[in-house]
C-alpha positions as a LaTeX table, in Angstrom:
\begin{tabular}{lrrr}
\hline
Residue & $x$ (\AA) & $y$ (\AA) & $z$ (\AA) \\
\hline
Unk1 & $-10.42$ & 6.41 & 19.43 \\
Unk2 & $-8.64$ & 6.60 & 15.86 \\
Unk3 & $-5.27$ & 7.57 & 16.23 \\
Unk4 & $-3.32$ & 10.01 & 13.29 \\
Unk5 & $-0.59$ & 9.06 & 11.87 \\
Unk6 & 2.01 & 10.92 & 14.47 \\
Unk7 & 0.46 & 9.20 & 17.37 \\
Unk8 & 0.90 & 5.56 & 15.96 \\
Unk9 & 4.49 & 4.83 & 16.26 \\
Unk10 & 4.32 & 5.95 & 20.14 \\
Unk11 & 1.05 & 3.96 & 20.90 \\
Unk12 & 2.70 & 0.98 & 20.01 \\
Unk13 & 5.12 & 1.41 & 21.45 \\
Unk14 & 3.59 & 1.72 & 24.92 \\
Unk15 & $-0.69$ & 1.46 & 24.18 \\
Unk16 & $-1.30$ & 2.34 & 27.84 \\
Unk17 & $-4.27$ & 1.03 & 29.54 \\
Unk18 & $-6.58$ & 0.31 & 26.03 \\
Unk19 & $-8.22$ & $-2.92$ & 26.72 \\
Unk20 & $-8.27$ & $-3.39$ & 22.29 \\
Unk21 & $-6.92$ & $-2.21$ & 19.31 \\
Unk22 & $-8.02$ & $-2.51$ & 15.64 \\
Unk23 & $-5.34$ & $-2.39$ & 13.21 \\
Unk24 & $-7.36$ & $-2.66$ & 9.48 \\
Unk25 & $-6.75$ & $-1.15$ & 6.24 \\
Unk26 & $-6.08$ & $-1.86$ & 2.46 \\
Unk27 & $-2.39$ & $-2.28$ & 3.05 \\
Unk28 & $-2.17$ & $-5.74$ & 4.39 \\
Unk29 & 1.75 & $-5.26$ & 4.56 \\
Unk30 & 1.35 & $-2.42$ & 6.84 \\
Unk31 & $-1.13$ & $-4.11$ & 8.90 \\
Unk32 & 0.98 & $-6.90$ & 9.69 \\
Unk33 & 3.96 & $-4.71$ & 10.47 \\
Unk34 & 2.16 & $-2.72$ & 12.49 \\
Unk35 & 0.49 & $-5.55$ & 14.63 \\
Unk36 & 4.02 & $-7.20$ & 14.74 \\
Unk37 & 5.49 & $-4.35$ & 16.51 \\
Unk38 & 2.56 & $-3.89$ & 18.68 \\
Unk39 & 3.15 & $-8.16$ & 19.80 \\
Unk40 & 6.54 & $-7.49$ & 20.39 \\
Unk41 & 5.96 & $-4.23$ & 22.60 \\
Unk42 & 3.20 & $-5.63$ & 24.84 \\
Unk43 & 4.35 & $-9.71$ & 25.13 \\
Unk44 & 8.21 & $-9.13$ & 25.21 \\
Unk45 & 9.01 & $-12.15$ & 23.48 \\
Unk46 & 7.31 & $-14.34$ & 25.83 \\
Unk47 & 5.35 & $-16.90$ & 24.20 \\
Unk48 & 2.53 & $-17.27$ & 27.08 \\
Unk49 & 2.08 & $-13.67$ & 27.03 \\
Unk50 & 0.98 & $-13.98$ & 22.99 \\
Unk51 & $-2.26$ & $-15.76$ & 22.37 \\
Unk52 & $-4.07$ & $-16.28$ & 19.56 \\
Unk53 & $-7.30$ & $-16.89$ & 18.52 \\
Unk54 & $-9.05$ & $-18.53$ & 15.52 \\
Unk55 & $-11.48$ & $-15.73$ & 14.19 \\
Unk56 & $-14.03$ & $-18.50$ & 13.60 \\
Unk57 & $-13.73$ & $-19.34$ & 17.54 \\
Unk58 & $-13.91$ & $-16.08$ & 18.54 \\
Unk59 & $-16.88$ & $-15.35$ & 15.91 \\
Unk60 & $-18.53$ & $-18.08$ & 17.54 \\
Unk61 & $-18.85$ & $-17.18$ & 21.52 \\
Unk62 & $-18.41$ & $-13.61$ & 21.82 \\
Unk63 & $-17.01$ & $-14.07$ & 25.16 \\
Unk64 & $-13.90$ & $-15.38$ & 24.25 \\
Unk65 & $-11.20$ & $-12.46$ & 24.03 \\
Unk66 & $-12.97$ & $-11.41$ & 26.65 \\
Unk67 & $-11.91$ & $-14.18$ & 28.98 \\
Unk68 & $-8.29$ & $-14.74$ & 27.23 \\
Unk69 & $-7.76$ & $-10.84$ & 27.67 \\
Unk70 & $-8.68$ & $-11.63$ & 32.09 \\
Unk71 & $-6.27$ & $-14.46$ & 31.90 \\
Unk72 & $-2.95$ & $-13.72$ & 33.56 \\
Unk73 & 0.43 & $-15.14$ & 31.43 \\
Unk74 & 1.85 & $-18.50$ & 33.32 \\
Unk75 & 5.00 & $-15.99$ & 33.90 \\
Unk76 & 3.33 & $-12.57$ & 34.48 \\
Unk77 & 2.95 & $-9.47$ & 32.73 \\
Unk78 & 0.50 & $-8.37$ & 30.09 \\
Unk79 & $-1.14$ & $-10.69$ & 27.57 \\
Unk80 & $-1.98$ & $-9.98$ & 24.43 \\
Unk81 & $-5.16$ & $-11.74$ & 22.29 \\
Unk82 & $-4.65$ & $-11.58$ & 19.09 \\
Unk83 & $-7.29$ & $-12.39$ & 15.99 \\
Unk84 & $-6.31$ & $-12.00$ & 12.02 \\
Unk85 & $-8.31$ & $-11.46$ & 9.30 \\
Unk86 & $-11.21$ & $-10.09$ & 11.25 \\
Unk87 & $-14.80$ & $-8.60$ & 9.61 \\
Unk88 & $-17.08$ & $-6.46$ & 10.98 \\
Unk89 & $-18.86$ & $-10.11$ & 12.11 \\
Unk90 & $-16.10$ & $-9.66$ & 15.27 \\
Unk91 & $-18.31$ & $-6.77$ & 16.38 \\
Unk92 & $-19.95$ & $-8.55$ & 19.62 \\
Unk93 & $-16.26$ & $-9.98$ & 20.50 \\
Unk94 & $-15.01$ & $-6.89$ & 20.35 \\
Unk95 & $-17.67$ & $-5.16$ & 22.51 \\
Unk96 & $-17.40$ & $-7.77$ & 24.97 \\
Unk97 & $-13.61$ & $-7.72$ & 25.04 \\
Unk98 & $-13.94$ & $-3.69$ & 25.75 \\
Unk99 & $-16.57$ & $-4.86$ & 28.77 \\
Unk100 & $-14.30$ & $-7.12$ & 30.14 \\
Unk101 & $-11.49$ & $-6.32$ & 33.01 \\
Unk102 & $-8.32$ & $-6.88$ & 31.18 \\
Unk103 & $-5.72$ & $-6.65$ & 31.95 \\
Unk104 & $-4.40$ & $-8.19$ & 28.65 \\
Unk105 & $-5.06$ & $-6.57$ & 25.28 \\
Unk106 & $-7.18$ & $-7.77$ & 22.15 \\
Unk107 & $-5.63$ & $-6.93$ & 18.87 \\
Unk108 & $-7.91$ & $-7.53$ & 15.84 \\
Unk109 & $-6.43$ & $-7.27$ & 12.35 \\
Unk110 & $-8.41$ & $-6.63$ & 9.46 \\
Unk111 & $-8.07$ & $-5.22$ & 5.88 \\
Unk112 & $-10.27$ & $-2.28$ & 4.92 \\
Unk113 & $-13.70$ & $-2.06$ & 6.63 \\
Unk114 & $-16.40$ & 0.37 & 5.95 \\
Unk115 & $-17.03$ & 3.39 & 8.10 \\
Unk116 & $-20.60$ & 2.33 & 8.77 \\
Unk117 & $-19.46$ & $-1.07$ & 9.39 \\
Unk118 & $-19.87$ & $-2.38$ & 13.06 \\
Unk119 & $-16.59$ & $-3.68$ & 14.00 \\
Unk120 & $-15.09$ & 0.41 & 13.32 \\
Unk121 & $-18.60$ & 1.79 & 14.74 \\
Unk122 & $-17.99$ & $-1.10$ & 17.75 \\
Unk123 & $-14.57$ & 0.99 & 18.67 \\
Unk124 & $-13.73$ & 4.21 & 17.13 \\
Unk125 & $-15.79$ & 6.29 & 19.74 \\
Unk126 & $-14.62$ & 4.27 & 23.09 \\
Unk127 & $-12.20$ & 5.06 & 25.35 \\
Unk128 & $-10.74$ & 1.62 & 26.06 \\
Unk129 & $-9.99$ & 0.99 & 22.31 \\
Unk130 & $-7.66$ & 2.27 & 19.36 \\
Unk131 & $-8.66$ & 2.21 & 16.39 \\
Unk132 & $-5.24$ & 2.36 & 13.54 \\
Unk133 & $-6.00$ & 2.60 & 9.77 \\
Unk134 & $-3.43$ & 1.69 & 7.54 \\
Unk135 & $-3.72$ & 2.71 & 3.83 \\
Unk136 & $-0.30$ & 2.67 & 1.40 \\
Unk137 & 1.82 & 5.82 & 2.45 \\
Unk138 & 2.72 & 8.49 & $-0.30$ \\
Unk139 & 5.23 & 11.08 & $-1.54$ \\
Unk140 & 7.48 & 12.47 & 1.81 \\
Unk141 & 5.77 & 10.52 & 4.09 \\
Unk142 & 7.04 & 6.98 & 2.31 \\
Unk143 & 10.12 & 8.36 & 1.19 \\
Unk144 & 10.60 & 8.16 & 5.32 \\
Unk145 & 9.72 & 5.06 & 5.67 \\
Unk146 & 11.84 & 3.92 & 2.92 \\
Unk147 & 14.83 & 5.59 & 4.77 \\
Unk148 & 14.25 & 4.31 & 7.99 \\
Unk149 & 13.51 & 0.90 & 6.56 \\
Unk150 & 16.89 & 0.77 & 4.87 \\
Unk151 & 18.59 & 2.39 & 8.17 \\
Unk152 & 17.90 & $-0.77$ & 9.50 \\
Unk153 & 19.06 & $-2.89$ & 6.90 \\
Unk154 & 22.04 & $-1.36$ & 7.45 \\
Unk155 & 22.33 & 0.45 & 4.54 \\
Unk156 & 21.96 & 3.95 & 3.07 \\
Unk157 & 20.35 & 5.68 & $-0.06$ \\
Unk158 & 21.01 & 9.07 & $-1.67$ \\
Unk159 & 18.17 & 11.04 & $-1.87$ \\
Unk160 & 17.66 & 10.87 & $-6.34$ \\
Unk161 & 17.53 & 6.81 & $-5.19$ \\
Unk162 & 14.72 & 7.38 & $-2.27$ \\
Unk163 & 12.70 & 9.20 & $-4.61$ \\
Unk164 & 12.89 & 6.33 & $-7.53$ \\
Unk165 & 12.06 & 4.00 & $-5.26$ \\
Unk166 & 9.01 & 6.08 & $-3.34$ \\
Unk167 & 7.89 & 6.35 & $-6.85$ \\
Unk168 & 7.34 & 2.57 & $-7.54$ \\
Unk169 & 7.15 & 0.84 & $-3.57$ \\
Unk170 & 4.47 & 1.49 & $-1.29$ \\
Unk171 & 1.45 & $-0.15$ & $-2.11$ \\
Unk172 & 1.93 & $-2.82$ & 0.10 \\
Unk173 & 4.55 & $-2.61$ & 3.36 \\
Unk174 & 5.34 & $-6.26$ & 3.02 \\
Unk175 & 6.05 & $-5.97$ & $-0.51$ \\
Unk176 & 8.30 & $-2.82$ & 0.11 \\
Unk177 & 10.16 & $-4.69$ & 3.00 \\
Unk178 & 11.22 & $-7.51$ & 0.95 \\
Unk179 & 12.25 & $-5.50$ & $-2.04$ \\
Unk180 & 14.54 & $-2.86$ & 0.25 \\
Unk181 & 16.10 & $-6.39$ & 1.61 \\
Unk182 & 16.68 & $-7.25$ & $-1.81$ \\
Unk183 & 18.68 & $-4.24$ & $-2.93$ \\
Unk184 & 20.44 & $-3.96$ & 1.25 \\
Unk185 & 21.70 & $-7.62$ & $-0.32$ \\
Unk186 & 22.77 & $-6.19$ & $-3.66$ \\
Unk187 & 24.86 & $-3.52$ & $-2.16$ \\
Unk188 & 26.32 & $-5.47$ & 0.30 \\
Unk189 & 26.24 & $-4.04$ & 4.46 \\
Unk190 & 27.17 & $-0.16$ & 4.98 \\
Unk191 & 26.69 & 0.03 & 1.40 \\
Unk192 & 25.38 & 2.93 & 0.02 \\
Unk193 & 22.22 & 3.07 & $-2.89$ \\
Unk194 & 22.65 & 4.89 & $-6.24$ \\
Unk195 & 19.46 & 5.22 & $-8.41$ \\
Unk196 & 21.03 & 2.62 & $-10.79$ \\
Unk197 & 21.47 & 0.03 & $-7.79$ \\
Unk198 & 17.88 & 0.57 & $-7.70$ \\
Unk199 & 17.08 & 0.13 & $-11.16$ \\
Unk200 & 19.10 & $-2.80$ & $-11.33$ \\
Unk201 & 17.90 & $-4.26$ & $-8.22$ \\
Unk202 & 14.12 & $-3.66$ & $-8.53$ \\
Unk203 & 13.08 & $-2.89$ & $-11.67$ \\
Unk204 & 11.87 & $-5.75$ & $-12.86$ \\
Unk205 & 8.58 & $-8.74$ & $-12.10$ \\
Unk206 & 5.23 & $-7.38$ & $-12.06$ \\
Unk207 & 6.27 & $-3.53$ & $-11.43$ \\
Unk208 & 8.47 & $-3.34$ & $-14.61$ \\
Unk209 & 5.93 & $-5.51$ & $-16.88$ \\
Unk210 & 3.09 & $-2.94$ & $-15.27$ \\
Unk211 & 5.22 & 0.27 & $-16.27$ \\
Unk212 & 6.09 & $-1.42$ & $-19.85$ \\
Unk213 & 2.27 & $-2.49$ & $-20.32$ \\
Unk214 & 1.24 & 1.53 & $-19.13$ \\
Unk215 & 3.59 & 2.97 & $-20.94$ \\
Unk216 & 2.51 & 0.85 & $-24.14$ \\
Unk217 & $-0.81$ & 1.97 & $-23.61$ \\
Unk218 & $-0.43$ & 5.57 & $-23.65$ \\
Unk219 & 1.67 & 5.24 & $-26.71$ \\
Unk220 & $-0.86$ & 3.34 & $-28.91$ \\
Unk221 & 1.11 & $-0.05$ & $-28.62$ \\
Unk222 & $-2.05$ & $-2.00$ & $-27.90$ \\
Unk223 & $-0.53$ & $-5.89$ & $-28.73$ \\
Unk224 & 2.98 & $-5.38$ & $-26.27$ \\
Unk225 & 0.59 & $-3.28$ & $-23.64$ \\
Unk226 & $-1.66$ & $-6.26$ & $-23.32$ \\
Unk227 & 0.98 & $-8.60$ & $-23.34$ \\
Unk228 & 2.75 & $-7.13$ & $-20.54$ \\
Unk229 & $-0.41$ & $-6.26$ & $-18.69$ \\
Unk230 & $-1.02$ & $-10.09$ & $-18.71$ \\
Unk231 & 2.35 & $-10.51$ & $-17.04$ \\
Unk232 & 1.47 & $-8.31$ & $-14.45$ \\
Unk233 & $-1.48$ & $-9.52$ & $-13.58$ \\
Unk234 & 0.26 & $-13.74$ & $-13.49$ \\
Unk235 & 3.17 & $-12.62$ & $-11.28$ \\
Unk236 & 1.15 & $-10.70$ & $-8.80$ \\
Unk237 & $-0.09$ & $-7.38$ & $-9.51$ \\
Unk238 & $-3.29$ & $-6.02$ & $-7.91$ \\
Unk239 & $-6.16$ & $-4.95$ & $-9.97$ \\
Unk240 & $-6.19$ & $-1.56$ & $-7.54$ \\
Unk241 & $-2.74$ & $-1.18$ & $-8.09$ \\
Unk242 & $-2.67$ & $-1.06$ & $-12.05$ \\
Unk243 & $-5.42$ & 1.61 & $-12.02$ \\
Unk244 & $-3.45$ & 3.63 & $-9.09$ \\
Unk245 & $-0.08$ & 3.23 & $-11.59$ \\
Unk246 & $-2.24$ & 4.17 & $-14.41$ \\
Unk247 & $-3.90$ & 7.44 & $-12.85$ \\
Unk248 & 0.58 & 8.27 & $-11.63$ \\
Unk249 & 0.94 & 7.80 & $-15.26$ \\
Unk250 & $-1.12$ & 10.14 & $-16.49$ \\
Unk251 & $-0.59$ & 12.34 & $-13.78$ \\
Unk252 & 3.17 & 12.39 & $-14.84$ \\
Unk253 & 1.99 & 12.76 & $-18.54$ \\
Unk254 & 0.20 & 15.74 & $-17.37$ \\
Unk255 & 2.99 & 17.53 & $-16.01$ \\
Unk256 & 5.61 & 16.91 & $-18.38$ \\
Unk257 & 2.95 & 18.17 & $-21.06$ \\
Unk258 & 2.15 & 21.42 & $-19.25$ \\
Unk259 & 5.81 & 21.81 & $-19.00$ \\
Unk260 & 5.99 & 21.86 & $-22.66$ \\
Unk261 & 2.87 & 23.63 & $-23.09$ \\
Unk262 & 5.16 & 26.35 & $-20.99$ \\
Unk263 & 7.68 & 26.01 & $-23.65$ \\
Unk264 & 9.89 & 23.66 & $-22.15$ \\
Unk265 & 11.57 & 21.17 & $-24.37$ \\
Unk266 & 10.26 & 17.02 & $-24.84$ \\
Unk267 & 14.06 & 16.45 & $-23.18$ \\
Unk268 & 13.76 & 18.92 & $-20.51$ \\
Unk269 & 10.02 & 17.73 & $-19.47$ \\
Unk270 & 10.51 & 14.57 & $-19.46$ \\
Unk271 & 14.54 & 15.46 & $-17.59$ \\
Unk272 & 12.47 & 17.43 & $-14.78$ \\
Unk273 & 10.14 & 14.52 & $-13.67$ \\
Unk274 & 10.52 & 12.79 & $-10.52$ \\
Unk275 & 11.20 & 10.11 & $-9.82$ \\
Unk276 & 12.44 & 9.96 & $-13.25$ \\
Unk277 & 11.15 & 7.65 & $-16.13$ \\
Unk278 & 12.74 & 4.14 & $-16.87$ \\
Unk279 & 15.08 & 4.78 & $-19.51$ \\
Unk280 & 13.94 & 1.79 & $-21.23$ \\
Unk281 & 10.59 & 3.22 & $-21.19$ \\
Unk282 & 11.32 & 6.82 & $-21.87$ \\
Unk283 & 10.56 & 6.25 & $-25.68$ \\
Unk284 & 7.40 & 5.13 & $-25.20$ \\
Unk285 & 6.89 & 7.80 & $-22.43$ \\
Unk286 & 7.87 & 10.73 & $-25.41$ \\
Unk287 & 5.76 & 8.99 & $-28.01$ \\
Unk288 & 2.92 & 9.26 & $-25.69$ \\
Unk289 & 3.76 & 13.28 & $-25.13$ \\
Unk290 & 3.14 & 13.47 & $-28.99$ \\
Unk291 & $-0.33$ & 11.72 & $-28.58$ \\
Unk292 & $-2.02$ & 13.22 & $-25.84$ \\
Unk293 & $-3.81$ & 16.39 & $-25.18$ \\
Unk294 & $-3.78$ & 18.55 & $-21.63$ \\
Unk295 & $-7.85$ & 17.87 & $-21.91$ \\
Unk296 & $-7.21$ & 14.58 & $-23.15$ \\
Unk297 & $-5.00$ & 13.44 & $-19.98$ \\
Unk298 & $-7.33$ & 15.49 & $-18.29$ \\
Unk299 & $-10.37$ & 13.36 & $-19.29$ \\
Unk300 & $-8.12$ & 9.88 & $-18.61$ \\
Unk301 & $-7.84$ & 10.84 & $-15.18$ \\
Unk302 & $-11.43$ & 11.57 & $-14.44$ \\
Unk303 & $-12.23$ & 7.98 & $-15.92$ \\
Unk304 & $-9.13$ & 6.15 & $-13.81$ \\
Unk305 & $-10.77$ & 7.76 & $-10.72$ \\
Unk306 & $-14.10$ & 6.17 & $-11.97$ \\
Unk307 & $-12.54$ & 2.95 & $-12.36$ \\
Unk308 & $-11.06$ & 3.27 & $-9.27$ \\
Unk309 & $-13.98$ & 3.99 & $-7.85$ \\
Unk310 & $-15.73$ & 0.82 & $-9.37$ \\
Unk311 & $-13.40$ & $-1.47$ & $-8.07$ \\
Unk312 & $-14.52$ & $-0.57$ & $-4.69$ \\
Unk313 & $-18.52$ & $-0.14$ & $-5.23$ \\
Unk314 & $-19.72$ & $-2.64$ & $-8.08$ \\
Unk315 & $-19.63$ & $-6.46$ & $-8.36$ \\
Unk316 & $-17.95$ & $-6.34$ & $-11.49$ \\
Unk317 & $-14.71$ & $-8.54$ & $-11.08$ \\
Unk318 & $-11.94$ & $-5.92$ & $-10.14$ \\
Unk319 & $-9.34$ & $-7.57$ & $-12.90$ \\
Unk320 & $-11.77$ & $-6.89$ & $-15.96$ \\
Unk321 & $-12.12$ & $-3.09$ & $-14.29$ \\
Unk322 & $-8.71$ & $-2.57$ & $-14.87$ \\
Unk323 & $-8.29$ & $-4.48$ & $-17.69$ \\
Unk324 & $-10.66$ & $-2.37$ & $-19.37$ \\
Unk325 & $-8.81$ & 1.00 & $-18.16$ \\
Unk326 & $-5.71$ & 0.19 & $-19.53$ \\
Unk327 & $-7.50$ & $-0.93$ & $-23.09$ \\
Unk328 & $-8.69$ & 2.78 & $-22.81$ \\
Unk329 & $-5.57$ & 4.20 & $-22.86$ \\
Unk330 & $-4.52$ & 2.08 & $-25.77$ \\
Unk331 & $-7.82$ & 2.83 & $-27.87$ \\
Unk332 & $-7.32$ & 6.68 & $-27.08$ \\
Unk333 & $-4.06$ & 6.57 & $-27.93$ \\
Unk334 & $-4.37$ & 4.53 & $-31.19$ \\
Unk335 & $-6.96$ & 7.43 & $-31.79$ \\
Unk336 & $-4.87$ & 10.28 & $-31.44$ \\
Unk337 & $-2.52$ & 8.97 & $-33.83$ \\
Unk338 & $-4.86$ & 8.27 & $-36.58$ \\
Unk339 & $-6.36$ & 11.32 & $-36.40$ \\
\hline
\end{tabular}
């Protein structure tokens, strides 16, 4: 069975009498987390309750997690068989583990599998199994997580700082988790977060030198937009992630521009954005209002969702993809202002 988001949290925390759960998706932070929580809740701490298994082993004689899973734990209770970085080649494991008499419980990680794939065709329709997808969270929904996540940090936020940071975090959990412990460690324990905690705290590495080289872009500034998208891309970023920032970009671009379209002023569009632009990119972010077009941003984000789209269905290498949809940006830009 898949399971929606409002069932997950309470699964884990008690997953019943499923004989295995698949955990998979594109965020690999959120996977982990998830499958952490989901260890801890079934084996208690107790290191012979926790097993895991080499996917290569298990890959190899299907019966394995089978067999682990009918094993009882040297001190009782539930086991739990775990494999990471699983493929749809763990089909025949998995179908065997869901054959088998338990009691334990097979986890399989994985990052994004296709629907037709067998491992998700293996599972999604039985019974005994749970099937958990885990794709980067967006607007209220992260904002949440954000909240809680810093709850437990001990820390708070107000809400202008939530929505700066749901505006920049979330495409990977473990990411996210190690930047909120950052700024918890910047404001010191019980303190509370101001947006400029979080600009000082976070803005900066691959997410700042992605905004500058965006920003740069969509303001014609083709050498420093290169420049910065090469810094991105050496300290980390993901090829899927700069074409995701560049279609929010434009999306932003879009609505501060039909603001002014409405008669608003440059000031008060770009004031009435949220979360709000980097004030050392808001410049850039005006120039760009000059430049571009409703149709025009219109027509960028129909070919970012192509790009996207590429980076998931052609063997082109996904850096050049976005590489290439940034340039784009630039060459429209430069266009604009020559003409």
């Amino acid at each position: 069975m898949k399971l929606d988001a409002r069932r997950i949290a309470g699964f884990i925390a008690d997953p019943g009498e499923v004989r295995v759960v698949l955990i998979h998706g594109e965020d690999s932070g959120l996977v982990r987390e998830r499958a952490e929580a989901l260890i801890a809740a079934v084996g208690q701490g107790d290191p012979f309750r926790i097993v895991e298994i080499p996917r290569d082993v298990a890959q190899k004689n299907a019966a394995t997690l089978a067999s682990e899973a009918a094993t009882q734990a040297m001190t009782g209770g539930r086991r739990i068989v775990c494999v990471r970085n699983a493929g749809d080649a763990m089909a025949n494991a998995a179908k065997e583990a869901l054959a088998g008499p338990g009691p334990g419980i097979v986890l399989i990680e994985a990052g994004e599998l296709k629907t037709t794939g067998g491992l998700r065709k293996a599972l999604e329709n039985a019974e005994a199994a749970a099937v958990i997808a885990c794709y980067p969270e967006r607007g209220a929904e992260l904002a949440g997580s954000i909240t809680r996540a810093l709850r437990e940090l001990g820390v708070t936020a107000e809400p202008a700082a939530v929505e700066w940071l749901a505006g920049r975090l979330g495409e990977d959990r473990l990411v996210m988790r190690r930047e909120l412990e950052k700024l918890a460690l910047y404001v010191g324990p019980g303190g509370r977060i101001a947006e400029e905690d979080a600009l000082a705290s976070i803005a900066e590495g691959s997410s700042l030198d992605l905004e500058t080289a965006l920003s740069s872009a969509v303001a014609g500034d083709v050498v420093l937009a290169d420049r910065a998208l090469e810094a991105a891309l050496a300290e980390g970023a993901a090829s899927v992630q700069i074409v995701r920032g560049a279609m929010r970009h434009i999306q932003r671009l879009h609505q501060a521009a039909a603001a002014i379209t409405a008669g608003a002023s440059t000031k008060a569009a770009v004031d009435g954005l949220r979360p709000p632009v980097f004030f050392k990119l808001r410049p850039a972010f005006e120039r760009a209002l000059g430049l571009w077009s409703l149709p025009a941003l219109e027509a960028a984000g129909q070919a970012l969702l192509e790009a996207e789209r590429r980076t998931k269905t052609t063997g082109m290498p996904d850096e050049t993809i976005a590489r290439s949809a940034v340039m784009a940006l630039a060459r429209e830009a430069v266009r604009a202002r020559r003409g």
